[in-house]
C-alpha positions as a Markdown table, in Angstrom:
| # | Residue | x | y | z |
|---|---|---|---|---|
| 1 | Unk | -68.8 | -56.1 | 94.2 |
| 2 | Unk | -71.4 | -56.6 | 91.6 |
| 3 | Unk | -75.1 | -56.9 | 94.2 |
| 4 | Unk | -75.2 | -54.7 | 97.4 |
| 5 | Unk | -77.8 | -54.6 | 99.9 |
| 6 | Unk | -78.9 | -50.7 | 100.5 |
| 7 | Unk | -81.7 | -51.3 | 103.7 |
| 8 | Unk | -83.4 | -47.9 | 104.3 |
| 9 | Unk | -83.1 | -47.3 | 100.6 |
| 10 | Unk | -86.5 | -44.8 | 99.8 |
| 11 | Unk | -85.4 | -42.5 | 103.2 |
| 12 | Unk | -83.3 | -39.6 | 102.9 |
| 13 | Unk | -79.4 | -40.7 | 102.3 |
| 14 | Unk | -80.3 | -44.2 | 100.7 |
| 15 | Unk | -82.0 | -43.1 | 97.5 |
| 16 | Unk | -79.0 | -40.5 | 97.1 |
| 17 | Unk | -76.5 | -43.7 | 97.9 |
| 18 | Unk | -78.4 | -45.8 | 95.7 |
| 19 | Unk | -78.1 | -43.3 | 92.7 |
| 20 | Unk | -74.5 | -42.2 | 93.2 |
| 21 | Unk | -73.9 | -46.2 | 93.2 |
| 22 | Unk | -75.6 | -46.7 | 90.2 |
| 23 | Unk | -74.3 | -44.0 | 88.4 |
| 24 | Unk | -70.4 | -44.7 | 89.5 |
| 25 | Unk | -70.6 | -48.5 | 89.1 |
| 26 | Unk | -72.3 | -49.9 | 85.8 |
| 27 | Unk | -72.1 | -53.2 | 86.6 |
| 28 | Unk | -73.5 | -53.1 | 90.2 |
| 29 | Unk | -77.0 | -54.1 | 91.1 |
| 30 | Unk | -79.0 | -52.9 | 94.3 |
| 31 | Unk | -81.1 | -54.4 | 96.2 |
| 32 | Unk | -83.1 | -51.8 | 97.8 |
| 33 | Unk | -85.1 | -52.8 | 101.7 |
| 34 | Unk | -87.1 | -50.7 | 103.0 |
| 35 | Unk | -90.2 | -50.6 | 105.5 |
| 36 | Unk | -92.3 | -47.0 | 103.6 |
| 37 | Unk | -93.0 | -45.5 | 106.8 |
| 38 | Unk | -94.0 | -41.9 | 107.1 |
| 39 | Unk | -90.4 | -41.1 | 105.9 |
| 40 | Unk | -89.4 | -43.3 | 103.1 |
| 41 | Unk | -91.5 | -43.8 | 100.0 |
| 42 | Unk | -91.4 | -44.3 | 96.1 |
| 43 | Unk | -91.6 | -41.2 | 94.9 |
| 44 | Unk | -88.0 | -41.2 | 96.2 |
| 45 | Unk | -87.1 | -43.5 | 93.8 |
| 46 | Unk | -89.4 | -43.3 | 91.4 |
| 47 | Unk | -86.5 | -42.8 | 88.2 |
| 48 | Unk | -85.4 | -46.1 | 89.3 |
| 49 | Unk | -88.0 | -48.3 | 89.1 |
| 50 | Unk | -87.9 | -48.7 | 85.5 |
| 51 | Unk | -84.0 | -49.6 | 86.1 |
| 52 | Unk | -83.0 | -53.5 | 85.9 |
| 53 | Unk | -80.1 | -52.7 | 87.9 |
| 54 | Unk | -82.9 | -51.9 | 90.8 |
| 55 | Unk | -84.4 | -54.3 | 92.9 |
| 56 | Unk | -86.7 | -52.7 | 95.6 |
| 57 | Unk | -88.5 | -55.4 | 98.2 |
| 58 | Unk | -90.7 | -53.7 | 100.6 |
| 59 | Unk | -90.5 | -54.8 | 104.3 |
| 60 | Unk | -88.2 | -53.8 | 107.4 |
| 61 | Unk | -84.8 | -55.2 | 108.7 |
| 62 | Unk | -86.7 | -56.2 | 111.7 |
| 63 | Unk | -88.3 | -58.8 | 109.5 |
| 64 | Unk | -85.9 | -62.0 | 109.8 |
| 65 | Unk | -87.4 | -64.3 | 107.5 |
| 66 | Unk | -87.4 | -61.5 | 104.6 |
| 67 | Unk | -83.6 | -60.4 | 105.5 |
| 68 | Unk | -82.6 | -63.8 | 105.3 |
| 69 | Unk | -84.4 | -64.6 | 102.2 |
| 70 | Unk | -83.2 | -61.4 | 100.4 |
| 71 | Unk | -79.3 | -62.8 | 101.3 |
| 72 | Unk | -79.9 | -66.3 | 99.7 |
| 73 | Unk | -81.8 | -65.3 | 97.0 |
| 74 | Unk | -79.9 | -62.4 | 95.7 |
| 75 | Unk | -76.3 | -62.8 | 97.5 |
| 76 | Unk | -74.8 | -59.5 | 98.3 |
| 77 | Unk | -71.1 | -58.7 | 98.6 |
| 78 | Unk | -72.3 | -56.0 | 100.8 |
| 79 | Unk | -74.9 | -54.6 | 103.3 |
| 80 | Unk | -75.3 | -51.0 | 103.9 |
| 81 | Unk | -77.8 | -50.5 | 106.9 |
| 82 | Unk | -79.2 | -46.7 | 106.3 |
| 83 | Unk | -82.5 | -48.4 | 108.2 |
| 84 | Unk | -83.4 | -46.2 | 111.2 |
| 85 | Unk | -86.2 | -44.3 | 112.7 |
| 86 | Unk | -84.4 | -41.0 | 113.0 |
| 87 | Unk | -86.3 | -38.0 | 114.0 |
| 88 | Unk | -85.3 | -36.6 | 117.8 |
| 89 | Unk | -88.8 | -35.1 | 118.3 |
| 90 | Unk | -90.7 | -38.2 | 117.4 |
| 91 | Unk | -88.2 | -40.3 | 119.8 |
| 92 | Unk | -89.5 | -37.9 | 122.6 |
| 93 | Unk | -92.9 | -38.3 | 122.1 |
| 94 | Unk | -92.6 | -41.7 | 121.3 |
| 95 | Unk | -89.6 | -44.1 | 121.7 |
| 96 | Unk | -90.8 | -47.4 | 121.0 |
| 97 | Unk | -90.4 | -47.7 | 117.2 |
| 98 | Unk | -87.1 | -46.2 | 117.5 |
| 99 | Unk | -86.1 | -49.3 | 119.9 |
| 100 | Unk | -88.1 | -51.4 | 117.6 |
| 101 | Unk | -86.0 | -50.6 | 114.3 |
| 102 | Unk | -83.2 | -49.3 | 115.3 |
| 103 | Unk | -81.9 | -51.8 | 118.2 |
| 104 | Unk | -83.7 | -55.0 | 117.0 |
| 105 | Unk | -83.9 | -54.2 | 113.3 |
| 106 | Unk | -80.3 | -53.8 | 113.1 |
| 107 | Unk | -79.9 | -57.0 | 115.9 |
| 108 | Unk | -82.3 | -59.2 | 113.4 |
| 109 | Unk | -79.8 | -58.0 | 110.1 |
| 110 | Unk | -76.4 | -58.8 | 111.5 |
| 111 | Unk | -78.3 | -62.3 | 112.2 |
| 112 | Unk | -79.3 | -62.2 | 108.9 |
| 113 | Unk | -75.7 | -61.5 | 107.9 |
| 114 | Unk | -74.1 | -63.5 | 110.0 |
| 115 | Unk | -76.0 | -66.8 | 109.2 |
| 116 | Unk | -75.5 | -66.0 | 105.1 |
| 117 | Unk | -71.5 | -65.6 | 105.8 |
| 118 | Unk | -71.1 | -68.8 | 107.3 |
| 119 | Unk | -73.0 | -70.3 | 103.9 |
| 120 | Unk | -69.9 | -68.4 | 101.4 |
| 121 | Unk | -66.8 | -70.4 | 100.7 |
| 122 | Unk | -63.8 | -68.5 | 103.2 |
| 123 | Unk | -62.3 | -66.5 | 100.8 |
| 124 | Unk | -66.0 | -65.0 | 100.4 |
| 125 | Unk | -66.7 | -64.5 | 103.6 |
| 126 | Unk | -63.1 | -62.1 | 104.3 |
| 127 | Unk | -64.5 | -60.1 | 101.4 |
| 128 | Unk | -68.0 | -59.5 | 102.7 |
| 129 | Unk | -69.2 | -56.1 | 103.7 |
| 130 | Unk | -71.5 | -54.7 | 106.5 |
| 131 | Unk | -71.6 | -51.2 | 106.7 |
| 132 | Unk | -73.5 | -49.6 | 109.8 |
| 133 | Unk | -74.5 | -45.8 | 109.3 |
| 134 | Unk | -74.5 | -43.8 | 112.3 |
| 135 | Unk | -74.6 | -40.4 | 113.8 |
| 136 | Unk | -72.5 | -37.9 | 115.3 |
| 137 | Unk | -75.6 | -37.6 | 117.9 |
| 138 | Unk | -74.3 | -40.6 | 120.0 |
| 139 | Unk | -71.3 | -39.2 | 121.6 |
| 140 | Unk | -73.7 | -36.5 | 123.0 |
| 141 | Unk | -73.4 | -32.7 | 123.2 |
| 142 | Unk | -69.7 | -30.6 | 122.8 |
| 143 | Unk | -68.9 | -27.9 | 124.7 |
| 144 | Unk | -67.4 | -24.3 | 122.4 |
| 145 | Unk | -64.5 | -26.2 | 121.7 |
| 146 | Unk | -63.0 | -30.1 | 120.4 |
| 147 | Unk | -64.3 | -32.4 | 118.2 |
| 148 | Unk | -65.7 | -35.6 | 118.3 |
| 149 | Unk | -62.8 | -38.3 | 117.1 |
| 150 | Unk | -63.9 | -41.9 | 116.7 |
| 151 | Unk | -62.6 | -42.4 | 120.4 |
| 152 | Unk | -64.6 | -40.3 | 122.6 |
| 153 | Unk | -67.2 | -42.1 | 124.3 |
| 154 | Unk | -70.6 | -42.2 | 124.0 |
| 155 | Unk | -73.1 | -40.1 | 125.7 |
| 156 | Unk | -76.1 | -40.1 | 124.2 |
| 157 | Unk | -79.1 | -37.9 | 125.4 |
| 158 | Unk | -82.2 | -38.4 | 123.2 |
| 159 | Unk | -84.0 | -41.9 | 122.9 |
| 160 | Unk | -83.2 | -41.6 | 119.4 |
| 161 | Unk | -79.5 | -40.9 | 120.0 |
| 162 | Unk | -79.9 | -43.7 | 123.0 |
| 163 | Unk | -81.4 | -46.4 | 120.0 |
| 164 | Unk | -78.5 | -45.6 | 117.8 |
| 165 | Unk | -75.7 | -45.9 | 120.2 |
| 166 | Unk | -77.1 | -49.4 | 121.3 |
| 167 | Unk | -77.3 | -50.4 | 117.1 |
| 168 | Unk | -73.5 | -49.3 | 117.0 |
| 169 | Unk | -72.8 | -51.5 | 120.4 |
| 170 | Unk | -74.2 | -54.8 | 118.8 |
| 171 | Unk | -72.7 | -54.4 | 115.4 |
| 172 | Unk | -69.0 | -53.8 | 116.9 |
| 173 | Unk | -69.8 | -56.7 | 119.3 |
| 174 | Unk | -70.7 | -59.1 | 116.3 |
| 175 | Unk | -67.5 | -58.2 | 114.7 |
| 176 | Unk | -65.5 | -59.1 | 118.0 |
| 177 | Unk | -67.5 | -61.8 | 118.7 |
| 178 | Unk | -68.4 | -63.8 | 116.0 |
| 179 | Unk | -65.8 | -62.0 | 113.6 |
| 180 | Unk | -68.9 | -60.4 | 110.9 |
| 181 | Unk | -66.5 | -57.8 | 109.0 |
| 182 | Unk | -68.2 | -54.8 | 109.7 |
| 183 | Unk | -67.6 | -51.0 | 109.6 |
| 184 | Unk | -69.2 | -48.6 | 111.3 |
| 185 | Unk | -69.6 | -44.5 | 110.4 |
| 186 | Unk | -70.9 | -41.9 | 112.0 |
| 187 | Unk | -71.8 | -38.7 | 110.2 |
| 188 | Unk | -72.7 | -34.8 | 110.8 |
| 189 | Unk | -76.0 | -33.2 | 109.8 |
| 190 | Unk | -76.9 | -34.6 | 106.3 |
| 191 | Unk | -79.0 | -31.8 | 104.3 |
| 192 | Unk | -79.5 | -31.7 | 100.5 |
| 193 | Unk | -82.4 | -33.4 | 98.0 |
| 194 | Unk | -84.9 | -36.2 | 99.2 |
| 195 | Unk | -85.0 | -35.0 | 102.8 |
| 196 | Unk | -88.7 | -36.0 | 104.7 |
| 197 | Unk | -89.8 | -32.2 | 104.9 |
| 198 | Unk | -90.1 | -32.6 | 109.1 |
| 199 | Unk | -86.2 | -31.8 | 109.1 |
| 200 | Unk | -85.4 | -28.0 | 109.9 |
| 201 | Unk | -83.6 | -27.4 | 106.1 |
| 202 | Unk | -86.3 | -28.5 | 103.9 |
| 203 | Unk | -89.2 | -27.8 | 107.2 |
| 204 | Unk | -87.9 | -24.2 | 106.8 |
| 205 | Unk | -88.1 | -24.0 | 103.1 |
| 206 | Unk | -91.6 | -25.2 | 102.7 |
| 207 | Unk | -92.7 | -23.4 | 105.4 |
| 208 | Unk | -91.1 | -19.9 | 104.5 |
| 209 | Unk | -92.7 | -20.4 | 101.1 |
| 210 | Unk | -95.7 | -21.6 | 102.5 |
| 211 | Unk | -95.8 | -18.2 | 104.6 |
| 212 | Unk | -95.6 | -20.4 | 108.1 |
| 213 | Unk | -94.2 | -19.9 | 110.9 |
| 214 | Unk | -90.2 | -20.7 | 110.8 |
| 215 | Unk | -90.1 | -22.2 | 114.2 |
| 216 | Unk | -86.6 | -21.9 | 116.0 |
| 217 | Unk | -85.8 | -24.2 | 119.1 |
| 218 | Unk | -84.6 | -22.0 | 122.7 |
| 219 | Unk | -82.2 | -18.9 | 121.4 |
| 220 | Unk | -81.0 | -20.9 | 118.1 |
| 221 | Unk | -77.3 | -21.2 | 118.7 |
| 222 | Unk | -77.5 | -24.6 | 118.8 |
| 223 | Unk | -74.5 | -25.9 | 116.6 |
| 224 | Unk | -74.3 | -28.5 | 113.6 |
| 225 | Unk | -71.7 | -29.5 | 111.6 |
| 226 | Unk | -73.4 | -29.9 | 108.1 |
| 227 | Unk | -72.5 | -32.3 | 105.6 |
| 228 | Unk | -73.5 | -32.3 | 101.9 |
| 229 | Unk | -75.7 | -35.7 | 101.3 |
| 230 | Unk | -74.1 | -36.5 | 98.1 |
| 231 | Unk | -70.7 | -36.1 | 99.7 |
| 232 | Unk | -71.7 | -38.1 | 102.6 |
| 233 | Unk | -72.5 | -40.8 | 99.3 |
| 234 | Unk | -68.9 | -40.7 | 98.1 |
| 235 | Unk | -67.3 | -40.9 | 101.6 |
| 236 | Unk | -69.7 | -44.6 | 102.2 |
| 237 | Unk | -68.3 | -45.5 | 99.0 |
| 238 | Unk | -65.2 | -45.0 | 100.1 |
| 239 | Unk | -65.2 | -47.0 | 103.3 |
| 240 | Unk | -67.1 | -50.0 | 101.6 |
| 241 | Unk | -64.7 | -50.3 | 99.1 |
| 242 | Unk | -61.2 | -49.1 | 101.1 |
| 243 | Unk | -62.1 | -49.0 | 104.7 |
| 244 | Unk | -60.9 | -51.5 | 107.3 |
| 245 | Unk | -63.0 | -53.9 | 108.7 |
| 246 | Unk | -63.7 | -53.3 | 112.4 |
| 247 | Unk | -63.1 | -49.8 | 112.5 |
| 248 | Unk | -65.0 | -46.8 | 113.2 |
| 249 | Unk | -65.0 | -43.6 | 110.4 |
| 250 | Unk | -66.4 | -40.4 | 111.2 |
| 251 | Unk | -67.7 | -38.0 | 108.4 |
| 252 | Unk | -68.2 | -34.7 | 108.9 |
| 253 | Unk | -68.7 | -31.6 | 106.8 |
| 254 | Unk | -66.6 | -28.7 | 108.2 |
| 255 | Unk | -69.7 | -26.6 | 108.1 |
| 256 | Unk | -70.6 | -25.6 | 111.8 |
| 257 | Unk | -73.4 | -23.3 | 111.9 |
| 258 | Unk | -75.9 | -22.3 | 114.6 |
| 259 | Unk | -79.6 | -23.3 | 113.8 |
| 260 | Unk | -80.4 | -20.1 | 113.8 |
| 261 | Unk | -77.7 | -18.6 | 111.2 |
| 262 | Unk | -79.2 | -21.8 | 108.3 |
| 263 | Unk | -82.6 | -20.4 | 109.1 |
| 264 | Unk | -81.5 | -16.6 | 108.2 |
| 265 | Unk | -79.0 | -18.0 | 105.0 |
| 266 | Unk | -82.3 | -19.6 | 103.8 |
| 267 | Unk | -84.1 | -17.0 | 103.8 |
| 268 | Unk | -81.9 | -14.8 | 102.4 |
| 269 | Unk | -81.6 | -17.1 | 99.7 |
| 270 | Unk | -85.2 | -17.2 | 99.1 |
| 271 | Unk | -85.3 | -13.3 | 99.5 |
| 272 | Unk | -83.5 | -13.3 | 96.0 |
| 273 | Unk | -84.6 | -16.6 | 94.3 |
| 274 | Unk | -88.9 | -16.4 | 95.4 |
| 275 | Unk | -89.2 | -12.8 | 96.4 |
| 276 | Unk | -92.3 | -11.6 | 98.3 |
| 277 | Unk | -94.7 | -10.1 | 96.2 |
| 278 | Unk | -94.7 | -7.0 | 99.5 |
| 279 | Unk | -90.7 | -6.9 | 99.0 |
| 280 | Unk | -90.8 | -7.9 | 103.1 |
| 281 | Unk | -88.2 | -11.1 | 104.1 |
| 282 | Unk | -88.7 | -14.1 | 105.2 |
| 283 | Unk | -87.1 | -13.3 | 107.9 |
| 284 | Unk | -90.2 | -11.6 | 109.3 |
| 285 | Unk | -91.6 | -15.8 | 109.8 |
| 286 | Unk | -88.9 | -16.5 | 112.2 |
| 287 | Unk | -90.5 | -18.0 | 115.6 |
| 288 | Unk | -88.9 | -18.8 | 118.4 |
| 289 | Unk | -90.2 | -22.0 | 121.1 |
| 290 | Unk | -89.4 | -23.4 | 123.5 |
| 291 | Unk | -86.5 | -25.8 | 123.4 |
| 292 | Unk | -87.2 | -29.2 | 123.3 |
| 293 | Unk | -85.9 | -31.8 | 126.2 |
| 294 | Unk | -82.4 | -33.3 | 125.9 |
| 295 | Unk | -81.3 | -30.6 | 123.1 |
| 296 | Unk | -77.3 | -31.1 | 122.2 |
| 297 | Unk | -75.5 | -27.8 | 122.1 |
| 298 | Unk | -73.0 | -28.5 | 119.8 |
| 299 | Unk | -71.8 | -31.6 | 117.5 |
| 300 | Unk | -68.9 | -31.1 | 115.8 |
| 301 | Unk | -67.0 | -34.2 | 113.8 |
| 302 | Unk | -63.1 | -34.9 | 113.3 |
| 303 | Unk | -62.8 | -36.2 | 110.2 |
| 304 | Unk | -58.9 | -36.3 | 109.8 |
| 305 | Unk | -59.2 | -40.3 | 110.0 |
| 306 | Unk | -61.2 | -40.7 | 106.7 |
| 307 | Unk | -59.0 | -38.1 | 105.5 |
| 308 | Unk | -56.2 | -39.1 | 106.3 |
| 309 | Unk | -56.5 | -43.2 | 105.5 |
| 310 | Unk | -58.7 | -43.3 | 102.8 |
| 311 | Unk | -58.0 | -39.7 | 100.9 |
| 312 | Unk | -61.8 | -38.4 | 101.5 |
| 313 | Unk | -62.7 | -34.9 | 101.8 |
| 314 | Unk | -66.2 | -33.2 | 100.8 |
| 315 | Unk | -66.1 | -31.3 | 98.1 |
| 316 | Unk | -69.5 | -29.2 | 98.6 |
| 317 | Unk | -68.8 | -25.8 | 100.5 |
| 318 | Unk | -72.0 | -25.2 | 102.7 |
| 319 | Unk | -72.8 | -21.9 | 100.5 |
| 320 | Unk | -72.7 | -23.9 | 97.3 |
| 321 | Unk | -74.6 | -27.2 | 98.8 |
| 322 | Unk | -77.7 | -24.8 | 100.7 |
| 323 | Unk | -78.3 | -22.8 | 97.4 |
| 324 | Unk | -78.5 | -26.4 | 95.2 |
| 325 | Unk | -80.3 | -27.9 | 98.1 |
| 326 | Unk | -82.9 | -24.8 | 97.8 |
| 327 | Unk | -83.2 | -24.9 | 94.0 |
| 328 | Unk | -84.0 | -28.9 | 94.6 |
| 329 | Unk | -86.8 | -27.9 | 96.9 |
| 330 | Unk | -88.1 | -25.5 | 94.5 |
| 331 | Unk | -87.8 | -27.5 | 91.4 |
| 332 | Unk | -89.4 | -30.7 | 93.6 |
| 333 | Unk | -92.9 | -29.0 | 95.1 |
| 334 | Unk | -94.6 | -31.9 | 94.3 |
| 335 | Unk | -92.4 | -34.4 | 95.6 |
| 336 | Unk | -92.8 | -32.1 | 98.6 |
| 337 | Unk | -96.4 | -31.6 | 98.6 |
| 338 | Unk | -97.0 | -35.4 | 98.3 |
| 339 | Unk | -95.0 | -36.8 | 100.8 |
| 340 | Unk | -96.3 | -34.6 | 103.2 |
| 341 | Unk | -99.9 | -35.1 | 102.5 |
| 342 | Unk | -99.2 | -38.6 | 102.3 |
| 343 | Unk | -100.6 | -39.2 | 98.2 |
| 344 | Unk | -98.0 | -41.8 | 97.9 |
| 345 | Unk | -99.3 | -43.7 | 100.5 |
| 346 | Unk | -102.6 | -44.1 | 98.8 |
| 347 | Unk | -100.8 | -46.2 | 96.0 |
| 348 | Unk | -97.9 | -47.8 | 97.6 |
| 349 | Unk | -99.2 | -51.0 | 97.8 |
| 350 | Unk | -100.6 | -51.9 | 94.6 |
| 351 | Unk | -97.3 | -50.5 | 93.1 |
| 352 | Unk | -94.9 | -52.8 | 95.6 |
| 353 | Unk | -97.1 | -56.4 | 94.7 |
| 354 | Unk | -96.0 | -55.4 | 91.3 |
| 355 | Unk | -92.4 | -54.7 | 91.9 |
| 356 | Unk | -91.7 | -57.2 | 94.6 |
């Protein structure tokens, strides 16, 4: 593969998928899609810009026309669809753009995809690529014990869960359907650098420092299974490159923790890297609310499959990952600071009629 298409490229995982690419692959060029809402931006990629290797095109897979142009212009041996509106609490208080983006965005790209496949001689068009990210959140909430495998069904619970499981639906159909080699993962609680600042790792960091509130949903023994970003990176890499098309290849972390026991590790963390001028913890910010509608108990992920067919494994322990992830937040305040208050906003648009 020498040009991949990365859509949701200035989010969270993209820009960490896009630089691992880049980095591993000197030859490979990427086409980077995405919409800049509230959660993606520039500043995410703002090392890359300068790099000939990068394309970045703003606009959102929903867009038909654009999709379609991007594929004949550029001609990718691979999509990767990181495109999604992903936020449980903004699905509750309102699901539209999350049906929007994530059931008729990803509906509009396999088009996309589908129409530029039939254009490549056949030979091409066996080695084509569209990889799907999911979540674990689809298959709904565990009980103490078992993990989700790639065969348990699918019980979402959230509109946001609801959106995703539908994108997953359409995207195995259009591989038995129409035959559009696809793969499809779903992954465990990403955490590391890049992440929007509304998600409880870095939401707790900023806040702790901020001396917020650290607010903690119902009794905080909710469960996650917590997966490194950068490992999460390596395992797509894996799949795009390895993986068989038509199947399904969960990635998980083997970190379970309770929401409450990552708020106390970060704080302790913080106790000893940005101690309190009083000496007292940060501990002392911990809130508790009330628990939000349709809250999973517990997602754990099986990931013997990838393990076991295609030789992935993380490598990131959770103690290892939380203290980097902490020291990235730190180092990053601006980055923090500015995608919060929403600065980049304020110049996205002259900088995109230049780069597009």
């Amino acid at each position: 593969m020498h040009t991949i298409l990365v859509t949701g490229g200035a989010g969270f995982i993209g820009p960490n998928f896009t630089r691992h690419m880049l980095d591993t692959y000197k030859d490979l060029t990427i086409i980077n899609l995405d919409k800049l809402t509230y959660a993606g931006n520039l500043d995410s990629l703002a090392d890359l810009m300068d790099n000939p290797r990068h394309i970045f095109v703003q606009g959102g897979i929903e867009d038909h026309s654009l999709v379609e142009y991007i594929f004949t212009q550029y001609c990718p041996q691979a999509a990767v669809n990181f495109a999604a509106e992903s936020h449980v609490d903004r699905s509750i208080e309102g699901p539209a753009a999350f049906i929007q983006t994530n059931i008729v965005g990803t509906f509009r790209l396999l088009e996309a995809a589908r129409a530029y496949c039939r254009t490549l001689p056949e030979v091409e068009q066996g080695q084509f690529r569209f990889l799907h990210v999911s979540t674990d959140e689809v298959y709904g909430s565990l009980g103490p014990e078992g993990y989700f495998t790639e065969a348990t069904p699918y019980a979402p619970n959230s509109p946001y869960s609801a959106s995703k499981a539908a994108s997953d639906h359409l995207v195995r159909a259009w591989y038995h359907t129409y035959g559009l080699p696809i793969l499809t993962t779903n992954c465990s609680n990403n955490y590391g650098p890049y992440q929007f600042p509304e998600k409880l790792i870095p939401l707790m960091i900023l806040n702790a420092l901020d001396g917020k509130p650290l607010p903690v949903y119902g009794d905080g023994q909710n469960i996650r299974d917590w997966l490194y970003v950068r490992d999460h990176c390596r395992a797509i890499d894996t799949i795009l490159l390895n993986g068989r098309t038509g199947e399904v290849y969960n990635i998980g972390g083997n970190s379970e923790k309770t929401n409450l026991e990552i708020v106390h590790t970060i704080c302790d963390i913080l106790d000893e890297m940005r101690p309190k001028l009083d000496g007292a913890s940060y501990r002392a910010q911990i809130t508790f609310v009330p628990d939000r509608p349709g809250h999973d108990r517990r997602y754990a992920i099986d990931a013997s499959k990838i393990k076991r067919e295609l030789g992935w494994q993380p490598v990131e322990n959770f103690a290892d990952g939380i203290k980097k992830t902490i020291e990235w937040y730190l180092a990053n305040r601006v980055w923090c600071d500015r995608v919060t208050d929403g600065s980049y906003r304020r110049e996205r648009l002259g900088l995109c009629e230049k780069l597009v």
